[in-house]
C-alpha positions as YAML, in Angstrom:
chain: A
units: angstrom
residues:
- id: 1
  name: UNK
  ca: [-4.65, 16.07, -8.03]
- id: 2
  name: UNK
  ca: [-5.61, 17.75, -4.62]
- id: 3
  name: UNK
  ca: [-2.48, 17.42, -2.08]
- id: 4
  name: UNK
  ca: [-2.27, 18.78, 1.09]
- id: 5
  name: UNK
  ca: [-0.29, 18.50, 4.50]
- id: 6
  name: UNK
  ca: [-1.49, 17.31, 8.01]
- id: 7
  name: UNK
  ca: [0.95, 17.41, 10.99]
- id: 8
  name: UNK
  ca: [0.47, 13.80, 12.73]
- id: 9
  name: UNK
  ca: [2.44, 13.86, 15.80]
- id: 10
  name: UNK
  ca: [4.55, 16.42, 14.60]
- id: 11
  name: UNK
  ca: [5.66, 14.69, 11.01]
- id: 12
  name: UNK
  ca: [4.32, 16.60, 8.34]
- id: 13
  name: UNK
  ca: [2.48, 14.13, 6.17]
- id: 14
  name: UNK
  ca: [1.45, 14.80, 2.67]
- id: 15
  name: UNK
  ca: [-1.80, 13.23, 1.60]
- id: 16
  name: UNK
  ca: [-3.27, 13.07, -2.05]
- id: 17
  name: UNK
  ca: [-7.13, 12.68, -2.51]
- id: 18
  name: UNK
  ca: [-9.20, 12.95, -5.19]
- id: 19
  name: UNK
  ca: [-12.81, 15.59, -5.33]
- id: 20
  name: UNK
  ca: [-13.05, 19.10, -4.23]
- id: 21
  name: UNK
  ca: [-9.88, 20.76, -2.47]
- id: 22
  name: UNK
  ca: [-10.90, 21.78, 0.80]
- id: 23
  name: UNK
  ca: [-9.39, 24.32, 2.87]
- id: 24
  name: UNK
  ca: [-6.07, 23.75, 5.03]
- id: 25
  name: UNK
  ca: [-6.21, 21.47, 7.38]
- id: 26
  name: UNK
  ca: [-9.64, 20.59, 6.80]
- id: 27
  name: UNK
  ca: [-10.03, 16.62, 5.82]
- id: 28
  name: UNK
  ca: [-11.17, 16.05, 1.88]
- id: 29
  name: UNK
  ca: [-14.46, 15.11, 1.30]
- id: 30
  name: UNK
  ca: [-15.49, 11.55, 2.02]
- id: 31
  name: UNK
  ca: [-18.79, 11.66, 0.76]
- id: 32
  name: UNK
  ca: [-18.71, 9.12, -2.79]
- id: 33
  name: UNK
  ca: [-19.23, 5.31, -1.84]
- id: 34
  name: UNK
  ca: [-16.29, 3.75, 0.23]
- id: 35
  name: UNK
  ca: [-13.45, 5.59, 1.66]
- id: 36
  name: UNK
  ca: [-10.28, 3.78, -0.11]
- id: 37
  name: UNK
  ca: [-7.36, 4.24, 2.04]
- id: 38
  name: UNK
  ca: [-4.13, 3.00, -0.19]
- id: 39
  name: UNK
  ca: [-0.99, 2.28, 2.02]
- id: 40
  name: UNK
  ca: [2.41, 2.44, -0.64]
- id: 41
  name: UNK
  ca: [5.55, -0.23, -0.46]
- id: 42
  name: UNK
  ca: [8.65, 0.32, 1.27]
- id: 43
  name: UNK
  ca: [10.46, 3.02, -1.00]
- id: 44
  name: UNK
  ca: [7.28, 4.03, -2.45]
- id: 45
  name: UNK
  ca: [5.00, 6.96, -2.08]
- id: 46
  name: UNK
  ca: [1.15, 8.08, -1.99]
- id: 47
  name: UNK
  ca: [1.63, 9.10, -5.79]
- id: 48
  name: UNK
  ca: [2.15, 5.46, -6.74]
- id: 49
  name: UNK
  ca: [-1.55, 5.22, -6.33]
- id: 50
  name: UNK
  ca: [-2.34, 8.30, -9.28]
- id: 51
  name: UNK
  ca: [-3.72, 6.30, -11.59]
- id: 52
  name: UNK
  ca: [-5.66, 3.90, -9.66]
- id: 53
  name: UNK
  ca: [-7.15, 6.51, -7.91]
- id: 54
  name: UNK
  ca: [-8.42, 8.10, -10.76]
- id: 55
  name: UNK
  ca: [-10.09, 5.02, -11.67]
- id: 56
  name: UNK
  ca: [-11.44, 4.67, -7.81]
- id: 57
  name: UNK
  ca: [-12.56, 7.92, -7.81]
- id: 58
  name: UNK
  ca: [-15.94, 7.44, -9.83]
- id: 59
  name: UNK
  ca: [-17.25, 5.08, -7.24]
- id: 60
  name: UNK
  ca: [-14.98, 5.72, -3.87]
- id: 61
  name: UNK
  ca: [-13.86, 8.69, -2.31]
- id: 62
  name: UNK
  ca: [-9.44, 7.52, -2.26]
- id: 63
  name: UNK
  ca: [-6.84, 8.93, -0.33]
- id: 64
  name: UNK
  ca: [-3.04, 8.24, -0.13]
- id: 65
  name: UNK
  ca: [-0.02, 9.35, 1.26]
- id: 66
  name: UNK
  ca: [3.55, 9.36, 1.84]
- id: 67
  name: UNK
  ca: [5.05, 7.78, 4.85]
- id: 68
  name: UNK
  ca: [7.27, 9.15, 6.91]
- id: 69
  name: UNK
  ca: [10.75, 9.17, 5.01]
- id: 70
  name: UNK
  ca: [8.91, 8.36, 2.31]
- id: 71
  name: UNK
  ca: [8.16, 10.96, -0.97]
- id: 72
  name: UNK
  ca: [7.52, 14.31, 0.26]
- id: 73
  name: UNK
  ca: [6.65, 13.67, 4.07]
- id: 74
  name: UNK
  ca: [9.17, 14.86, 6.40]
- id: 75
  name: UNK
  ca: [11.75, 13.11, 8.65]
- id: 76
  name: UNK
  ca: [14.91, 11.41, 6.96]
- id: 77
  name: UNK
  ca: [14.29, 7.67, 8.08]
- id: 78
  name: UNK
  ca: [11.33, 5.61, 8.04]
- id: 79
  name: UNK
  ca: [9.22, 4.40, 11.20]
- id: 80
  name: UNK
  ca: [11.13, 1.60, 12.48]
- id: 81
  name: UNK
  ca: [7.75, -0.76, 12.75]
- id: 82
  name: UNK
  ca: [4.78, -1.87, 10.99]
- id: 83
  name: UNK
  ca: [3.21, -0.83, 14.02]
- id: 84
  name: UNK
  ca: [4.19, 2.48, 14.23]
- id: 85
  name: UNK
  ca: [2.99, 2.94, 10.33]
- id: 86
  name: UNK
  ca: [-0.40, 1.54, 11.45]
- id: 87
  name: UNK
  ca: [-0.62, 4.22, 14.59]
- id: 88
  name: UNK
  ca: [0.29, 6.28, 12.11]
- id: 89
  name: UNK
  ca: [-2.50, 6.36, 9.65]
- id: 90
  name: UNK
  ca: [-4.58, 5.87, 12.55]
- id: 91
  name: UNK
  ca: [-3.74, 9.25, 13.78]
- id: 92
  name: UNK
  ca: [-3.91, 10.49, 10.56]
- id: 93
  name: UNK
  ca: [-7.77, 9.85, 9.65]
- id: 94
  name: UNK
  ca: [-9.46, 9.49, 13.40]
- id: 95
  name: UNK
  ca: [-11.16, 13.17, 12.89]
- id: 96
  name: UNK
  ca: [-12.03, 12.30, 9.18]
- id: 97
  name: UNK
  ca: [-15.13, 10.60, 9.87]
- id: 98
  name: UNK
  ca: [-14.49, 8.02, 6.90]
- id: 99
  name: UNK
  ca: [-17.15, 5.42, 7.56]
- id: 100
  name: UNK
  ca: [-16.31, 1.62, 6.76]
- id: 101
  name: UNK
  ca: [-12.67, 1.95, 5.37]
- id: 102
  name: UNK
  ca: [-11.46, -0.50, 2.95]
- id: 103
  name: UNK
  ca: [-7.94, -0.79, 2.99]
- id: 104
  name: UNK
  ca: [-5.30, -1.00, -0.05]
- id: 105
  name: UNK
  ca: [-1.80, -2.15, 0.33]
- id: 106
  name: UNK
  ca: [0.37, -3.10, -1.70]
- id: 107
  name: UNK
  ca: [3.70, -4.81, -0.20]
- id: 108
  name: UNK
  ca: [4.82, -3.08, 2.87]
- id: 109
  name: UNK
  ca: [1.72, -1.40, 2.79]
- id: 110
  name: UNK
  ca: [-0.22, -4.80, 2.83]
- id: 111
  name: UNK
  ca: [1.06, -5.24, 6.39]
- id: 112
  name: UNK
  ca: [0.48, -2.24, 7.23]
- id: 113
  name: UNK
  ca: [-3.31, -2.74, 6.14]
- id: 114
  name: UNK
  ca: [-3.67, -5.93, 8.25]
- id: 115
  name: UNK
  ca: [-1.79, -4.08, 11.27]
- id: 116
  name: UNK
  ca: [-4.39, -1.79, 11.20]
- id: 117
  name: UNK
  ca: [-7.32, -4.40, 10.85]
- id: 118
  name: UNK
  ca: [-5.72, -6.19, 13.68]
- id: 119
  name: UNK
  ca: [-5.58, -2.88, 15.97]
- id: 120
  name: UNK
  ca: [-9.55, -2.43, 15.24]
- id: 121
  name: UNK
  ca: [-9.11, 1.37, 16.09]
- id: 122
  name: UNK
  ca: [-10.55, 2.50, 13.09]
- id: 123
  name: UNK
  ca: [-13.29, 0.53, 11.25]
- id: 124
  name: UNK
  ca: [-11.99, -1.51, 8.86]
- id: 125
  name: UNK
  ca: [-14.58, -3.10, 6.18]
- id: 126
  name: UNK
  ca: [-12.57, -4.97, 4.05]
- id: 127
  name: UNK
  ca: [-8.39, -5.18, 2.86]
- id: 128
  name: UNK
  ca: [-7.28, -5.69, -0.82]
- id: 129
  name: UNK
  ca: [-3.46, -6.96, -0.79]
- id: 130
  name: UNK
  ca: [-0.92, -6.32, -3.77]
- id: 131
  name: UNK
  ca: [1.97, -6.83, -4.89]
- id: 132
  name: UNK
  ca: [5.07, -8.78, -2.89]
- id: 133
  name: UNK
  ca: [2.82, -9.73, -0.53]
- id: 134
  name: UNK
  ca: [2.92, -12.45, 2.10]
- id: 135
  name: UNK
  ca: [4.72, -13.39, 5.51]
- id: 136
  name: UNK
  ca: [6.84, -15.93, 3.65]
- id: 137
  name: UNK
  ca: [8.15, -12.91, 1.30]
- id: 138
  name: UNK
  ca: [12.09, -13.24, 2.05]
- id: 139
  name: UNK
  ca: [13.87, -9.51, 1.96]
- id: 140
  name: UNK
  ca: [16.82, -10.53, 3.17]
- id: 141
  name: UNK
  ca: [18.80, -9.88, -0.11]
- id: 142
  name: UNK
  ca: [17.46, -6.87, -0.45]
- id: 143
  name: UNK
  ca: [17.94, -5.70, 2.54]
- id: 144
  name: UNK
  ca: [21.68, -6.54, 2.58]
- id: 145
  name: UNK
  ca: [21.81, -4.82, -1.19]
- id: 146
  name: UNK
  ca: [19.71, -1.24, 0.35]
- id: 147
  name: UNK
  ca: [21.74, -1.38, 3.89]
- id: 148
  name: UNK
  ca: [25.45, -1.30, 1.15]
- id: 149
  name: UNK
  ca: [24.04, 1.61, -0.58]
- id: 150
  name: UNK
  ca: [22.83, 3.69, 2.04]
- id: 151
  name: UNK
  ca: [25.94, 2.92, 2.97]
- id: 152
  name: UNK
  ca: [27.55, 4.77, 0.08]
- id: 153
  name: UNK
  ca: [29.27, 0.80, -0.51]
- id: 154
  name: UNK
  ca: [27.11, 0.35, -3.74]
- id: 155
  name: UNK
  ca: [25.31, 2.24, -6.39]
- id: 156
  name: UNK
  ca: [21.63, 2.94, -6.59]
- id: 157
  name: UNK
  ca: [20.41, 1.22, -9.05]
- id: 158
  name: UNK
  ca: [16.16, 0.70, -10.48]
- id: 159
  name: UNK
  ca: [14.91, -2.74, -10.15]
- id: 160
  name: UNK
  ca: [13.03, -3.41, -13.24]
- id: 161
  name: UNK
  ca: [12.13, -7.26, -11.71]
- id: 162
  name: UNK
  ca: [8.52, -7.91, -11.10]
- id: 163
  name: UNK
  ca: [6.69, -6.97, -14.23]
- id: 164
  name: UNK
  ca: [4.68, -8.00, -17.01]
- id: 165
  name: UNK
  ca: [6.64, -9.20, -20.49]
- id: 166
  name: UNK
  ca: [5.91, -6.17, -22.69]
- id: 167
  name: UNK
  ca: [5.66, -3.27, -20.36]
- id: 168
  name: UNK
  ca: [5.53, -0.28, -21.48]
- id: 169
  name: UNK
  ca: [8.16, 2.30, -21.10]
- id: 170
  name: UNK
  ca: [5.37, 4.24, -19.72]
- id: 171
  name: UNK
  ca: [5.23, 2.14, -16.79]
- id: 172
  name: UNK
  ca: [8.67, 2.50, -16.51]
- id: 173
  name: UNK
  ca: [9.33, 5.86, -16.07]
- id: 174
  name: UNK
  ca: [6.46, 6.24, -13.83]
- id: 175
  name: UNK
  ca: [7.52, 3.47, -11.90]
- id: 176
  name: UNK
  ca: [11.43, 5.36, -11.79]
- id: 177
  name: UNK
  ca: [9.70, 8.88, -11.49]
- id: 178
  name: UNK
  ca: [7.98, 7.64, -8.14]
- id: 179
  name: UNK
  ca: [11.15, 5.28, -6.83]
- id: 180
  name: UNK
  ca: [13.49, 8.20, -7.04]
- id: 181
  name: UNK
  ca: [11.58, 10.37, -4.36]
- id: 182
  name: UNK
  ca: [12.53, 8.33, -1.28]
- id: 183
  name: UNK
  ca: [15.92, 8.01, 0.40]
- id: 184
  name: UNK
  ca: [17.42, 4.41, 0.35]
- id: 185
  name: UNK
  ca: [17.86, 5.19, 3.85]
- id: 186
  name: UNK
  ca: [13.94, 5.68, 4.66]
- id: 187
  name: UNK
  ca: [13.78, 2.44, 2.30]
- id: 188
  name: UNK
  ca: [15.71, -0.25, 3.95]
- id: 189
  name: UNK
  ca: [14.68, 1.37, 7.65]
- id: 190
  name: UNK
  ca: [11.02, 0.41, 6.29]
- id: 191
  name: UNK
  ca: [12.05, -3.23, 4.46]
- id: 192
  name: UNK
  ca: [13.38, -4.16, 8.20]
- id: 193
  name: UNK
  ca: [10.28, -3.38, 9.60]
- id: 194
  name: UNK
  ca: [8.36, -5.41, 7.34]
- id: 195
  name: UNK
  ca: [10.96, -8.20, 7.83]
- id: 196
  name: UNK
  ca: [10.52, -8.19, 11.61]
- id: 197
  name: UNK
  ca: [6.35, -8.15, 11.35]
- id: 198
  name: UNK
  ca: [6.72, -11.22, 8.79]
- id: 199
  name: UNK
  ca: [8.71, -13.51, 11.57]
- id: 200
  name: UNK
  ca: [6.33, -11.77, 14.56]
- id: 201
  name: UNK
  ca: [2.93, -11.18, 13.39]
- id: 202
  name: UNK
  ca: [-0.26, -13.33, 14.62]
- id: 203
  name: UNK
  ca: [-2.40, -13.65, 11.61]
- id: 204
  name: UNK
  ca: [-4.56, -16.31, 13.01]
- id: 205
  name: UNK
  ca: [-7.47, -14.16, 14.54]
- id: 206
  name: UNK
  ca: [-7.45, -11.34, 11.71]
- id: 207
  name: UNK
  ca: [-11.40, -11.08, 11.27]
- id: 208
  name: UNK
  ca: [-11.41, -8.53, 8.59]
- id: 209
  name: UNK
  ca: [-11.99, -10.08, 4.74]
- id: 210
  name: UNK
  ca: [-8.69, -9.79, 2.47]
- id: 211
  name: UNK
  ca: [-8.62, -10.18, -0.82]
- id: 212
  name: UNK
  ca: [-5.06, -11.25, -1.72]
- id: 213
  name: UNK
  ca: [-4.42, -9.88, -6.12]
- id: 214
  name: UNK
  ca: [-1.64, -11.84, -7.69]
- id: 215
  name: UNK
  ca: [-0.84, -10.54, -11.20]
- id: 216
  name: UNK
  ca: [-0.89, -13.38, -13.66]
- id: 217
  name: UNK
  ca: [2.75, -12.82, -14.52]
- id: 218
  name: UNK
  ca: [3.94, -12.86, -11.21]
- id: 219
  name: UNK
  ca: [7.13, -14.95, -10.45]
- id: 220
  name: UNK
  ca: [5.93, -18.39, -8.87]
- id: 221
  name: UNK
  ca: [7.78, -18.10, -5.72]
- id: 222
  name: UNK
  ca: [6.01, -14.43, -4.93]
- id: 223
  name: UNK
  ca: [2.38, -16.26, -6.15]
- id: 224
  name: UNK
  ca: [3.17, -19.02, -3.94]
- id: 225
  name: UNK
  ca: [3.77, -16.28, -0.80]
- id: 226
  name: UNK
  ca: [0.54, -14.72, -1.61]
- id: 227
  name: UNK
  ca: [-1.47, -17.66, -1.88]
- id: 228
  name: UNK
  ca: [0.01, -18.87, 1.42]
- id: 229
  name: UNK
  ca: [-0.86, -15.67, 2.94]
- id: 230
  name: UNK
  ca: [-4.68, -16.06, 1.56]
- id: 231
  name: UNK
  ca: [-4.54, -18.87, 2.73]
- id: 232
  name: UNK
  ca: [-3.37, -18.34, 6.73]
- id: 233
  name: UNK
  ca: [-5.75, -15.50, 7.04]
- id: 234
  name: UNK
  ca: [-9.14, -16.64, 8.50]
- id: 235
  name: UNK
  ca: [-11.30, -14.57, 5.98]
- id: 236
  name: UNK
  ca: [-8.59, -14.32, 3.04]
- id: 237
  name: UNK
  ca: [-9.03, -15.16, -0.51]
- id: 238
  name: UNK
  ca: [-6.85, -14.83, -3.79]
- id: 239
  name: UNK
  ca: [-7.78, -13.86, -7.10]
- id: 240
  name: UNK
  ca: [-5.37, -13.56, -10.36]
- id: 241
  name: UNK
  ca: [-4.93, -10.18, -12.48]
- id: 242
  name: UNK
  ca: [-4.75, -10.33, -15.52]
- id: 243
  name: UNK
  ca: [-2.12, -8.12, -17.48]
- id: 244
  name: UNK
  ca: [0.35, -7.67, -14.37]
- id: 245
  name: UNK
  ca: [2.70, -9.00, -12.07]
- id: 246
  name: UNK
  ca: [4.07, -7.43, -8.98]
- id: 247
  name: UNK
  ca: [3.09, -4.14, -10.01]
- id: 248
  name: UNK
  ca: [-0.19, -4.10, -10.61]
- id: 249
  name: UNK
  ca: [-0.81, -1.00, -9.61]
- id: 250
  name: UNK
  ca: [0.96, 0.90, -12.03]
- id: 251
  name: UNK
  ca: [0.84, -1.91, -14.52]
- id: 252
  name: UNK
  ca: [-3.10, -2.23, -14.73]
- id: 253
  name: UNK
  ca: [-4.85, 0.29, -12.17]
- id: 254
  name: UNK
  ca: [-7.83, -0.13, -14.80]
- id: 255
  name: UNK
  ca: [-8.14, -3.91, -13.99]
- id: 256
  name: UNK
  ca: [-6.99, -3.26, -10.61]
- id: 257
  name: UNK
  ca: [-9.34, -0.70, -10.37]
- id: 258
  name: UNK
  ca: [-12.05, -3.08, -11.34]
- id: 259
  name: UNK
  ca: [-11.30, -6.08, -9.32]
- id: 260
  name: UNK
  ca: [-11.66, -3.20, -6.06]
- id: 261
  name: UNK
  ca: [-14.82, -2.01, -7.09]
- id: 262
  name: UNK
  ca: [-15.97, -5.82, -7.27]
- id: 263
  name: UNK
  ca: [-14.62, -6.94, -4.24]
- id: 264
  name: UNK
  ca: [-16.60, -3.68, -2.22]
- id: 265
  name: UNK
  ca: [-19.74, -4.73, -3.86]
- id: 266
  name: UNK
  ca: [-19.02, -7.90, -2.53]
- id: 267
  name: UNK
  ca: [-18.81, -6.71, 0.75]
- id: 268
  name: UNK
  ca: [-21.63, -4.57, 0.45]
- id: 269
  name: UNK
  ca: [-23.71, -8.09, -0.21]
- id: 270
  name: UNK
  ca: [-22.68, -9.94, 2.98]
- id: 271
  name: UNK
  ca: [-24.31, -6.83, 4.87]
- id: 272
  name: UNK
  ca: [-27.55, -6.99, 3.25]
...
């Protein structure tokens, strides 16, 4: 898959993309359908998003990356706010010339997509939200647990909550492959930040559609969060997945995949 580097305000950011490589420093091509900009969870990285990508990629032009702190982007710690991650991919793909965006998240990353709506710098079509999604997500625990082993108080350990009964090892090891990139350090830096945006943020006047996923298997409390966040967002709606739960993107990118393309078409309608 095509990867290069562009420096935004001096962090060197690594961005995946699927078409024809294009020369350093020169954007990828943006030229198939929608530009689908994926933003990754806290701990995650651009190359969560393979898969689903390659299923985008028929109809969409996709693009990734890794955070700062996060995979193979530089600087050790995360950006301390949601905002700063939004300013960040702002910077990041103002000379691309990417059209109407639609925006991917998937936990962190779904505040980070709705930051970025919010900011109306770039033009923003339409938001798909997955995953632990929702202001009423609490990540206290897990904050406490990542802030004790970036400590060096506790071992690192994979949480293998949050899925379908039945996984595959597959998903697994994909899941571990990706979650083993990114310092717990850049990951607990990057939880607070979406902790402080879910007791701060003003939802109310978010004019950009979202389309809230929730895997069928997902725990109730974490279905609950995401309907209430569908729910509190003036154009938001919620659909189920089938065949996932939180981690639906690795879990079913096909379905996933599917539910995205319907969802643009959808948008596509309301401008005709």
């Amino acid at each position: 898959m095509p990867d290069k580097y562009f420096d935004v305000d001096g962090v060197a950011t690594l961005v995946h993309h699927r078409g024809e490589t294009t020369l350093p420093g020169a954007p990828p091509l943006l030229a198939n359908g929608s530009t689908v900009l994926l933003f990754h969870d806290a701990g995650g990285n651009g190359n969560c998003f393979r898969e689903l990508m390659d299923c985008l990629e028929s109809n969409h032009s996709p693009v990734s990356f890794d955070q700062p702190g996060h995979g193979r982007s530089g600087e050790l710690d995360s950006l301390t706010s949601i905002e700063a991650m939004a300013v960040h991919a702002e910077t990041l793909v103002k000379n691309w010339e990417p059209g109407e965006l639609i925006l991917v998240g998937e936990g962190m990353g779904a505040a980070v997509a709705i930051e970025v709506a919010n900011r109306a710098k770039v033009n923003v079509a339409g938001i798909v939200c997955v995953g632990s999604s929702g202001k009423s997500v609490d990540l206290t625990e897990e904050i406490e647990q990542l802030a004790l082993i970036a400590a060096g108080k506790a071992r690192r350990q994979f949480d293998s909550t949050g899925y379908s009964p039945n996984t595959d090892e597959g998903v697994f090891r994909t899941a571990f492959t990706e979650w083993v990139k990114t310092d717990p350090r850049a990951t607990v830096g990057a939880r607070r930040a979406q902790q402080k945006w879910n007791s701060d943020a003003d939802i109310s006047k978010v004019a950009t559609p979202v389309l809230v996923v929730i895997g069928e298997h997902t725990e109730a409390e974490y279905q609950d969060s995401a309907q209430e966040f569908a729910d509190a967002l003036p154009n938001g709606t919620a659909t189920h997945l089938e065949g996932a739960s939180r981690h639906a993107v690795i879990e079913n990118p096909t379905k996933l995949s599917a539910a995205i393309d319907e969802y643009v078409q959808g948008l596509g309608q309301r401008h005709d």
